[in-house]
C-alpha positions in Angstrom: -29.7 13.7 -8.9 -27.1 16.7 -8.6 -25.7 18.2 -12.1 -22.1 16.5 -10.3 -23.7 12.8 -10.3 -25.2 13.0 -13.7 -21.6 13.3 -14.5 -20.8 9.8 -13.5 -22.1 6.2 -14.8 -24.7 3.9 -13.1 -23.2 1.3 -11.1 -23.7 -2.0 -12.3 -22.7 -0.9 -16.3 -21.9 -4.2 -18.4 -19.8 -3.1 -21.1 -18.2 -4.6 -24.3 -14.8 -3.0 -25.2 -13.3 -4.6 -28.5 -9.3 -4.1 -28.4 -9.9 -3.7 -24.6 -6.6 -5.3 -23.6 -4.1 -2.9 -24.4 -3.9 1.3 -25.5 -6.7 3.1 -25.8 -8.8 0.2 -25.2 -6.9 -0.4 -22.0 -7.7 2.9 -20.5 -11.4 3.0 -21.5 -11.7 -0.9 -19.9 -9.7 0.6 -16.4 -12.3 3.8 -16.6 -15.5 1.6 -16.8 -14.2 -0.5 -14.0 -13.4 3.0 -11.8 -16.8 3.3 -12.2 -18.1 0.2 -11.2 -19.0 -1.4 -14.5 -18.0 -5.0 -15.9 -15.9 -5.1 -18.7 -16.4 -7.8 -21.3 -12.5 -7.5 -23.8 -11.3 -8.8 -27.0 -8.1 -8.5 -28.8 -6.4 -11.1 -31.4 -3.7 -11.6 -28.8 -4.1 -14.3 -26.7 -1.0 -13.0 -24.0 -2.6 -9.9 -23.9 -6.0 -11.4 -22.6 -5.0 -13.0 -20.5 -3.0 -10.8 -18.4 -5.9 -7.9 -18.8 -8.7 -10.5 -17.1 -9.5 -10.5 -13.4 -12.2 -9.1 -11.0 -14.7 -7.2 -12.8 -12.9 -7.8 -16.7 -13.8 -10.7 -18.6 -12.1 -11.4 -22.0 -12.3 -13.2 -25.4 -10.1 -13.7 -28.1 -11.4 -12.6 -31.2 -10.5 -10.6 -34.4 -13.2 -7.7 -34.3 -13.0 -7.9 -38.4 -14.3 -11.9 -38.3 -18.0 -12.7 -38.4 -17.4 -15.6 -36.7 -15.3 -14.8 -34.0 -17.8 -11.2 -33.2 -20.9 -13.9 -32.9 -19.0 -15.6 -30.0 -17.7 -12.7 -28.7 -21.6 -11.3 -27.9 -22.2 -14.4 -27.0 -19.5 -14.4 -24.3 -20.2 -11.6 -23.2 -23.6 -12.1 -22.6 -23.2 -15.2 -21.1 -20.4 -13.8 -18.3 -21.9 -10.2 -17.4 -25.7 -11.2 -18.3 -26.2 -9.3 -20.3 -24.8 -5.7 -22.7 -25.5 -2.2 -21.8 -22.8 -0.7 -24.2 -20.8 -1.3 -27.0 -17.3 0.5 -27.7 -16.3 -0.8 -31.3 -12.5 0.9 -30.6 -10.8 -1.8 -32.5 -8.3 -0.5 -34.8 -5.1 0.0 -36.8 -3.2 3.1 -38.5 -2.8 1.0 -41.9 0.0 1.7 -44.8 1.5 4.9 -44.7 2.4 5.8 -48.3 1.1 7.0 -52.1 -2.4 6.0 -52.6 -0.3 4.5 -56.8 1.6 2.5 -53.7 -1.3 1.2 -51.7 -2.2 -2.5 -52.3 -5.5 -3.8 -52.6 -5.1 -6.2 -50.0 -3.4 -3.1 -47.5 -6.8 -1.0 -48.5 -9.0 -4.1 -47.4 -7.0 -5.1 -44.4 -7.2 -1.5 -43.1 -11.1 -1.4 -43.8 -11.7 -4.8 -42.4 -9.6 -4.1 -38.7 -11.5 0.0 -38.4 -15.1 -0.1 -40.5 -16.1 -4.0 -40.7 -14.8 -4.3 -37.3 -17.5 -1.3 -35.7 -20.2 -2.7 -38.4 -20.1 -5.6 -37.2 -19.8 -4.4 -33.5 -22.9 -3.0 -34.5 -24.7 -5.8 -36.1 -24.0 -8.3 -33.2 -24.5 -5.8 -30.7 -28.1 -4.0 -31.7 -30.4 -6.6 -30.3 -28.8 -6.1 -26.9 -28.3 -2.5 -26.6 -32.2 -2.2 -27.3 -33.4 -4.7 -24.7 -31.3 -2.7 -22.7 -32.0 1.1 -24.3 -28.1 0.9 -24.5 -24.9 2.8 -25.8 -22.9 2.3 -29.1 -19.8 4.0 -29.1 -17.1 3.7 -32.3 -13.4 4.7 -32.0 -13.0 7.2 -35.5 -10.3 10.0 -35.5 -10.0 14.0 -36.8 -9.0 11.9 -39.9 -12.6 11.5 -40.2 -13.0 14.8 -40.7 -10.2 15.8 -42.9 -8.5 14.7 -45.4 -5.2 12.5 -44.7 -2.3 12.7 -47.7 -0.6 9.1 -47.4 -3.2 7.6 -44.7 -6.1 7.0 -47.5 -7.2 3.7 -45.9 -7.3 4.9 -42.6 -9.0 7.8 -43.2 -11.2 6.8 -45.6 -12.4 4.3 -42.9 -13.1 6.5 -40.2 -14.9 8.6 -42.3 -17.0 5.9 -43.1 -17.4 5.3 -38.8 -19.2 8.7 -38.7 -21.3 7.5 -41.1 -22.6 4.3 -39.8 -23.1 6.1 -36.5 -25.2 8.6 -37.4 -27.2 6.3 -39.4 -27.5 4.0 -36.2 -28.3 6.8 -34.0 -31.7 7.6 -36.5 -32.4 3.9 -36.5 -32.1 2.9 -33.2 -32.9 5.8 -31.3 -36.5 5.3 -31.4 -35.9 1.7 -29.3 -34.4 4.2 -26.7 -30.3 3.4 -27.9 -28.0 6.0 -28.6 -25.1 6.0 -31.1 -21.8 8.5 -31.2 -18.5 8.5 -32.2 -15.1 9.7 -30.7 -12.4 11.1 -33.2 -9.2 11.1 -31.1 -6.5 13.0 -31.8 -3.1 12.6 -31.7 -3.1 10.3 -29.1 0.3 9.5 -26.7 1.9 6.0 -27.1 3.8 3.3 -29.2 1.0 3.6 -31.7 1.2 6.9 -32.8 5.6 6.9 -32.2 5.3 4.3 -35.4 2.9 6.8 -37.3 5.3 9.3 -37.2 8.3 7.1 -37.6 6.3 6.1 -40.9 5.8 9.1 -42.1 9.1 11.0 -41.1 10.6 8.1 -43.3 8.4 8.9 -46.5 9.6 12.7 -46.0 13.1 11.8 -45.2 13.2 13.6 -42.1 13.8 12.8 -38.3 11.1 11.7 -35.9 11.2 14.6 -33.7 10.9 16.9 -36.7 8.4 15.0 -38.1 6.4 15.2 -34.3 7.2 18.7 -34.3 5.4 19.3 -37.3 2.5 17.5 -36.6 1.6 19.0 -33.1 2.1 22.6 -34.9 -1.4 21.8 -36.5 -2.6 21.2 -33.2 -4.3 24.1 -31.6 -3.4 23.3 -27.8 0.3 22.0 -29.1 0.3 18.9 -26.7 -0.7 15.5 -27.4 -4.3 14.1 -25.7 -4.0 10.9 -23.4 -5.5 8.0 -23.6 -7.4 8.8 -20.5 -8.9 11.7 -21.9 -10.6 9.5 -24.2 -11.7 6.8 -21.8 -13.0 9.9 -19.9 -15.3 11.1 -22.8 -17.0 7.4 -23.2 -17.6 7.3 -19.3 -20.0 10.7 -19.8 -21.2 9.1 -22.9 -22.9 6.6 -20.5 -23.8 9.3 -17.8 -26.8 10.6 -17.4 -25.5 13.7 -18.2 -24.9 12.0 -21.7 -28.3 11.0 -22.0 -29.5 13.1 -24.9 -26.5 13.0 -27.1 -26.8 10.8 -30.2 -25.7 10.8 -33.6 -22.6 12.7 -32.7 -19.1 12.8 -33.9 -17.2 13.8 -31.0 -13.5 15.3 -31.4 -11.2 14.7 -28.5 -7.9 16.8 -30.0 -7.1 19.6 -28.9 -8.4 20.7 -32.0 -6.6 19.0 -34.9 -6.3 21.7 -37.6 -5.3 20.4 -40.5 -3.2 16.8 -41.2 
């Protein structure tokens, strides 16, 4: 095998994407698929399932953060594609923006429930395949799980908490032959990120394109990263040429400097 095809997946990949039908998700579901994989989904929204099934993508609708509803999703997925090579926990959401004296208890739960419980139980459900198969776990965290995020505690204290149960995987499992990482995506273009800083901008009491301004000014490279470039880094995750990394926390940023 060349240096150039270590670069690229194994045909016949059967992946399970949670939040696969739409954003991020989305474009790490169309990747696998470019690369000859079948793509197992799930998302809470039924419309959105349905419209992202066909050919080689297979869906369920499930909340990632349920017990219950993770089970059948494994179980789907197992039962339409035969079988799971790797797991992307990339369920997620951006939470409260505001004081941590203004945060709820049932905001800091909710947040924890849709980004942590949601990749631990990716994990949980997930393990038994991935070492039949000497698979990959991959989970969705962000730069703010490596700095500190004024206003975003839930969200950040959540990805944080992703690195965590990755590395730990990545010592447990990686004798059985499976390997564990994490992405940390950084300001990332789309609706998602337009209501971050709308949030925020608000709690300042400036404009959004001030408040965008601001933001990509602690970016290194000044741009945002696309969606792409993060369905890009999980297809070498799964490459050969991706064999040997495990345990890793992986920024895709244009390095984030500070938030």
């Amino acid at each position: 095998m060349s240096i150039l095809q270590s670069l690229i997946p194994p045909k016949g990949l059967r992946v399970l994407v949670t939040a696969g039908a739409g954003g991020i998700g989305e474009k790490i579901t169309a990747g696998f698929v470019e690369a000859e994989a079948r793509v197992h989904i799930s998302d809470v929204n039924p419309d959105a399932v349905n419209a992202a099934v066909g050919g080689a993508v297979t869906g369920s609708i499930a909340d990632a953060g349920d017990e219950d509803d993770t089970r059948r999703l494994f179980d789907d997925a197992r039962e339409a594609m035969g079988g799971i090579d790797v797991v992307v926990a990339n369920a997620g959401v951006a939470g409260p923006t505001a004081t941590v004296a203004d945060i709820s208890a049932r905001e800091w739960d909710g947040t924890l429930d849709v980004n942590l419980r949601s990749a631990y139980l990716a994990a949980r459900f997930g393990a038994p395949h991935l070492i039949e198969n000497k698979g990959a776990f991959i989970a969705m965290s962000s730069v703010a799980g490596r700095h500190g995020f004024a206003y975003r505690t839930p969200y950040s204290a959540a990805k944080w908490g992703i690195i965590g149960l990755v590395k730990s995987l990545a010592s447990e499992l990686g004798p059985q032959g499976v390997r564990a990482n994490a992405i940390l995506p950084g300001i990332v273009r789309g609706p998602r990120i337009d209501r971050v800083i709308s949030a925020r901008a608000k709690e300042l009491g400036i404009s959004f394109d001030e408040m965008k301004e601001q933001n990509l000014a602690k970016v290194s490279l000044r741009r945002m990263v696309g969606p792409e470039d993060i369905a890009a880094t999980c297809l070498f995750l799964c490459a050969p040429g991706g064999g040997n990394i495990s345990g890793q926390a992986l920024s895709v940023c244009g390095n984030v400097e500070a938030l």
